[in-house]
C-alpha positions as CSV (number, residue, x, y, z in Angstrom):
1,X,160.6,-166.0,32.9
2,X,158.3,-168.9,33.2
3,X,161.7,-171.5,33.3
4,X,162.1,-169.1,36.4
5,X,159.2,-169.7,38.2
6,X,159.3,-173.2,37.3
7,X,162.6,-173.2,38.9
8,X,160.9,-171.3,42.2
9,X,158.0,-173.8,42.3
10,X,160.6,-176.8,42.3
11,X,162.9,-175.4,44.9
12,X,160.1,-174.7,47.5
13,X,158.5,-178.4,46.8
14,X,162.2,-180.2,47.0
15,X,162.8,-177.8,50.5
16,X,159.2,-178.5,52.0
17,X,159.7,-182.4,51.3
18,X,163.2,-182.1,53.3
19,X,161.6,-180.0,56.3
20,X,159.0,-183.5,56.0
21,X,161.6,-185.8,56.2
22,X,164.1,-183.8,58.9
23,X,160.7,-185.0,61.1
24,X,161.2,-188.5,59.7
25,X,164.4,-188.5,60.8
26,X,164.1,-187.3,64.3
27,X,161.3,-190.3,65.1
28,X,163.9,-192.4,63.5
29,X,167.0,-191.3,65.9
30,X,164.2,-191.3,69.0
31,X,162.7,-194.3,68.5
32,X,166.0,-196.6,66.9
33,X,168.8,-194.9,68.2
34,X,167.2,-193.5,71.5
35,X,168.9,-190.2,71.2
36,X,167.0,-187.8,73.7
37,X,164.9,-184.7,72.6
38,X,167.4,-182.0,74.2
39,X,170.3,-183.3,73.1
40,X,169.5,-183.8,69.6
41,X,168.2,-180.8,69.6
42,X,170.9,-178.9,71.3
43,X,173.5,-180.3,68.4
44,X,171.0,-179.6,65.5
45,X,170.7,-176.4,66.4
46,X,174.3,-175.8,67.0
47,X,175.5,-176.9,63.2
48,X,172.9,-175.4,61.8
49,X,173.3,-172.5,63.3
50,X,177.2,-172.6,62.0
51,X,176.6,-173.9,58.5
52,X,174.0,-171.2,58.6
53,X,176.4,-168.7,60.1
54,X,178.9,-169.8,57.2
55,X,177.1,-170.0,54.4
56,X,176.2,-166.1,55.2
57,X,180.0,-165.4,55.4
58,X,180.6,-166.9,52.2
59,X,177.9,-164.9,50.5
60,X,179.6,-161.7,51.9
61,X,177.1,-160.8,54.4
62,X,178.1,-159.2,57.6
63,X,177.1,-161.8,60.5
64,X,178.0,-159.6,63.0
65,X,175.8,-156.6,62.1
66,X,173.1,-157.0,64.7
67,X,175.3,-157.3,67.5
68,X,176.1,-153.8,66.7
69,X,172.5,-152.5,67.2
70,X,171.7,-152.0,70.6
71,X,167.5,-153.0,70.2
72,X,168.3,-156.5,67.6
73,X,170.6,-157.5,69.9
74,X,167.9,-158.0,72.5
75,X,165.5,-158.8,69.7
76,X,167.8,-162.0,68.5
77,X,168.4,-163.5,71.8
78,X,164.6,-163.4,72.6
79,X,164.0,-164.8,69.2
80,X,166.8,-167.5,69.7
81,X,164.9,-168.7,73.4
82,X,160.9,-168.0,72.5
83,X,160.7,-168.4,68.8
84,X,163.9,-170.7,67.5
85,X,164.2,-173.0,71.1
86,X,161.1,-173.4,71.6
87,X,158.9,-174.3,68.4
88,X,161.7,-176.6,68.0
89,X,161.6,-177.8,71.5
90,X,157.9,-178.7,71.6
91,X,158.0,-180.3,68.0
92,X,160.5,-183.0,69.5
93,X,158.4,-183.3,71.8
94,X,155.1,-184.2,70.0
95,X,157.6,-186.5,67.7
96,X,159.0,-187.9,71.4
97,X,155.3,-189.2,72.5
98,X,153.6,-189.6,69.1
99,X,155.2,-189.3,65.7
100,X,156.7,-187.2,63.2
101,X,153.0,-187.2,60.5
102,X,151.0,-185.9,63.7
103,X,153.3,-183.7,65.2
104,X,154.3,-182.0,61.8
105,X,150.7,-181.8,60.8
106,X,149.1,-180.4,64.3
107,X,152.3,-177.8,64.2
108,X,150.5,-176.5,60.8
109,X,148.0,-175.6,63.0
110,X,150.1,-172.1,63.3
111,X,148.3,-170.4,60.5
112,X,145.1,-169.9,62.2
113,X,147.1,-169.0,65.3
114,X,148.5,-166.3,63.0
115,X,145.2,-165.2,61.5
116,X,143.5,-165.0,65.1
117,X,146.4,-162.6,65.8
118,X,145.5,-160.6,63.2
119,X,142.3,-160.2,63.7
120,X,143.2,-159.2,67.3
121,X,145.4,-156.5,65.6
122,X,143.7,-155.0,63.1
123,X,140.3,-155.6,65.3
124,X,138.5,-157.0,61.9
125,X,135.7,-159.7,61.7
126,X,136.7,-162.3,59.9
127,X,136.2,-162.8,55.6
128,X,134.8,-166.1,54.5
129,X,137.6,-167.5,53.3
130,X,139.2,-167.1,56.9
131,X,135.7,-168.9,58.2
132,X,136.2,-171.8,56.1
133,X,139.9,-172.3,56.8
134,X,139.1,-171.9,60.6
135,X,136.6,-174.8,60.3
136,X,138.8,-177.2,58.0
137,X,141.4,-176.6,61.1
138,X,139.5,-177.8,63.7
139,X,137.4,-180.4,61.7
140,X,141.0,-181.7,60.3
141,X,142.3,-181.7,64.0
142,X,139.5,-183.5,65.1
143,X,139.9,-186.3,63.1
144,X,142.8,-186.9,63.3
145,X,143.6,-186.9,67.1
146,X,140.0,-189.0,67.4
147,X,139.5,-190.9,64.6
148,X,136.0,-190.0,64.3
149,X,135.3,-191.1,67.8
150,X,134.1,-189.1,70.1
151,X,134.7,-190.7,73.1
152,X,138.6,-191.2,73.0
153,X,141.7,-189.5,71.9
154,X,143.6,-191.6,68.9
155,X,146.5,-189.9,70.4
156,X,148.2,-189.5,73.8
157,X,147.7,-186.1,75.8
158,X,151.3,-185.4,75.5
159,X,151.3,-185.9,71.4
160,X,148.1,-183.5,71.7
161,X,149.7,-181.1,73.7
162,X,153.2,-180.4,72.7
163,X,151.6,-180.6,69.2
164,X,149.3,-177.8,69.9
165,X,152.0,-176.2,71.7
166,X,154.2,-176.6,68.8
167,X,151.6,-174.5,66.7
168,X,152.0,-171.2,68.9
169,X,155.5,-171.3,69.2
170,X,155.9,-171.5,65.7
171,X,153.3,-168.4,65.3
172,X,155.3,-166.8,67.5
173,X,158.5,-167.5,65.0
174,X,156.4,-166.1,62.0
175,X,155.3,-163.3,63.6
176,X,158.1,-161.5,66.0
177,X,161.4,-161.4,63.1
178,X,159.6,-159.7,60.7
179,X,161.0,-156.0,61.3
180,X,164.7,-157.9,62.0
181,X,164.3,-159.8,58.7
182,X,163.5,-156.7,56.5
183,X,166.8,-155.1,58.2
184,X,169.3,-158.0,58.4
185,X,169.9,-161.5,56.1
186,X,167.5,-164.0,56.9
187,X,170.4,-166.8,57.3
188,X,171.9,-164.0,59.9
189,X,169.1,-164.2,61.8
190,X,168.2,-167.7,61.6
191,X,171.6,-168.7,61.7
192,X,172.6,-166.9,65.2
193,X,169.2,-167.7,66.5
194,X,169.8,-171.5,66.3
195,X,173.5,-171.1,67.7
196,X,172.1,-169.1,70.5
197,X,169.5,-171.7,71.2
198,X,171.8,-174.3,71.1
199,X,174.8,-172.4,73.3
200,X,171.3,-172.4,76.0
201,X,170.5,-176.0,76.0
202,X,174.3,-176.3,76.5
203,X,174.8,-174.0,79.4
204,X,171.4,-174.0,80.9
205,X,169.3,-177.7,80.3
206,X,172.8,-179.6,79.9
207,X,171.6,-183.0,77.8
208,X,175.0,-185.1,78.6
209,X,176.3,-187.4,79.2
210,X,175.7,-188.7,76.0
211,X,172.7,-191.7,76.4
212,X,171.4,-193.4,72.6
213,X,173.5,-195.3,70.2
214,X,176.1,-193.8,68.0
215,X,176.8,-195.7,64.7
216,X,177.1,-195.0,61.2
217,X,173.2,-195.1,61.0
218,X,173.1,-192.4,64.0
219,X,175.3,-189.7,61.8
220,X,173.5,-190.5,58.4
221,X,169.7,-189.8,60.2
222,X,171.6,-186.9,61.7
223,X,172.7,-186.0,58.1
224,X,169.3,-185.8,57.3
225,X,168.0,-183.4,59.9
226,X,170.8,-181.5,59.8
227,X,172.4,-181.0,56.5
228,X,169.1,-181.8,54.6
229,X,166.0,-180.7,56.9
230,X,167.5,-177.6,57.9
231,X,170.4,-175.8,55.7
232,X,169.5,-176.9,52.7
233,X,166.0,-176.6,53.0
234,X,166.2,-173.7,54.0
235,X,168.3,-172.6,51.4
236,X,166.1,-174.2,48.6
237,X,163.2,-171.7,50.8
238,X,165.0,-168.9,50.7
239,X,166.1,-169.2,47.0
240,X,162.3,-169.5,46.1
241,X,161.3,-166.7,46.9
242,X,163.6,-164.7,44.7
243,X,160.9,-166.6,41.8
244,X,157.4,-167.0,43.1
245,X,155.4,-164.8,44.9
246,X,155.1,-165.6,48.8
247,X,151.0,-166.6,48.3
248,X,152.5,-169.1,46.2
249,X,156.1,-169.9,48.6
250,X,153.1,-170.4,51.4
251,X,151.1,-172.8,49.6
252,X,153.4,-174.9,48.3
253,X,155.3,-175.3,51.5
254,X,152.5,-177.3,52.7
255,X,153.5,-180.2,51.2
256,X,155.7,-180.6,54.4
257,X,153.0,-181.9,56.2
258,X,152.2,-184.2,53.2
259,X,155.9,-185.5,52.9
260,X,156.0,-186.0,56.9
261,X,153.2,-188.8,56.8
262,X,154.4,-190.3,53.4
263,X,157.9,-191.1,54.3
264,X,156.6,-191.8,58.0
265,X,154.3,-194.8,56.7
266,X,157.6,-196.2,54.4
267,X,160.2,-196.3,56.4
268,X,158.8,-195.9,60.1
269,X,155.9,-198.2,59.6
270,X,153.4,-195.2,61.2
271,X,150.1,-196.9,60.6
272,X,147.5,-193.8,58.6
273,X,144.0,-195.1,58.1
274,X,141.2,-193.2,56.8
275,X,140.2,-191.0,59.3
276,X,144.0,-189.6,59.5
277,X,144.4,-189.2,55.9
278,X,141.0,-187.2,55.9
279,X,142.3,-184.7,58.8
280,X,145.5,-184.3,56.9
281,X,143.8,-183.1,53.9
282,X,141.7,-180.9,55.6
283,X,144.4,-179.5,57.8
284,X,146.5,-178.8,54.4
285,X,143.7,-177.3,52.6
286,X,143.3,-174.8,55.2
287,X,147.5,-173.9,54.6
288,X,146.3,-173.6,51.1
289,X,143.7,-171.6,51.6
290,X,145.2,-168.7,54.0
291,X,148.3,-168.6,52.0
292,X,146.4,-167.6,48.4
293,X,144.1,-165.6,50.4
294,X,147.3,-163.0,50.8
């Protein structure tokens, strides 16, 4: 039993470190390869969304199950443009005018997005524990989008506010698929929401002609937002829960924001002083804190 929650508690670490790096890799294909935002996007979602798709089919799941109900049908294709599209869409973004640590650490900005929401639900004051988490948000985004001064942003606008941004959407993505996930396979609905969002960009935003440089360094980063960030991180996310308790999948998973800044300051040079490392930790305590709080 206790080799099986080991096994959990690895899984959701290794997973979290490869959502850290997928951001990693994205700077990396923006800022040396000058891919742009949509299209990346558009083809990330578009394999993932099939190896997703794929790996269901394998695992004898029927993929085309919520096409068959009239409401989830709706319910997906919302999902694919508000919750999937989106979040995604205004993470490139941050990582487009700042960088992948700052965009991937203001996006973990959602829990308290998702806690305010509750609140407005079950019309409840707030615990202390919620409080202090609250406070550690906005003294960790402070920081780190200032520096410590008060006078100037550390940060551009755009970073700020696609970042921000990036923090509701994702709320959104937590919130809205939970009666759709309790009824279908969570790589059906992750799987067609990608495809669905990527099928959009396609038809609707239309990112080609191809602009950026396409080598063998180009597929390898795209290897590693693809293959690694996505499928199997998700997979390894997915598996660990079948281990460890959610509280525990939660807190754990914030090591992403961690991983994003490490491997941003090795291999992109992203210069993290101080006052950046101090909003990080405050920003990832507050994860912490929310998620054993469940």
């Amino acid at each position: 039993m206790e080799n099986m929650r080991s096994k959990g508690m690895w899984m959701i670490v290794f997973g979290a470190s490869l959502w850290g790096a997928s951001g990693t890799a994205i700077q990396y294909l923006f800022q040396q390869k000058h891919l742009t935002p949509l299209w990346l996007l558009m083809a990330r979602m578009m394999i993932a969304g099939i190896l997703m798709l794929l790996y269901a089919k394998v695992a004898k799941q029927d993929i085309w199950a919520i096409w068959r109900h009239k409401i989830y049908r709706y319910k997906i294709i919302i999902y694919a443009l508000i919750g999937m599209f989106m979040t995604q869409y205004s993470f490139f973004m941050a990582i487009n005018y700042g960088n992948a640590a700052t965009a991937t650490v203001l996006q973990y900005l959602m829990p308290v997005v998702v806690l305010f929401y509750s609140l407005w639900t079950t019309k409840r004051l707030p615990g202390k524990i919620e409080i202090t988490s609250v406070c550690l948000a906005m003294l960790g985004t402070y920081i780190l989008v200032t520096k410590g001064n008060w006078e100037t942003l550390a940060i551009s606008e755009q970073t700020l506010f696609w970042g921000i941004l990036a923090a509701f959407f994702a709320a959104f993505y937590t919130i809205y698929p939970g009666q759709m996930l309790k009824i279908y396979p969570s790589a059906v609905v992750i799987g067609w929401s990608m495809f669905i969002g990527g099928i959009f960009i396609n038809v609707f935003l239309q990112p080609w002609p191809f602009t950026g440089i396409m080598d063998m360094d180009t597929v390898m980063g795209m290897v590693v937002l693809i293959l690694f960030g996505t499928v199997i991180a998700f997979y390894c996310y997915l598996e660990s829960t079948k281990y460890i308790k959610a509280s525990e999948v939660a807190a754990l998973a914030s090591i992403e924001p961690l991983s994003a800044v490490v491997l941003a300051v090795i291999f992109l040079n992203v210069s993290f002083g101080l006052a950046e490392t101090a909003g990080v930790i405050c920003i990832i305590s507050m994860v912490f804190l929310l998620a054993r709080q469940k």
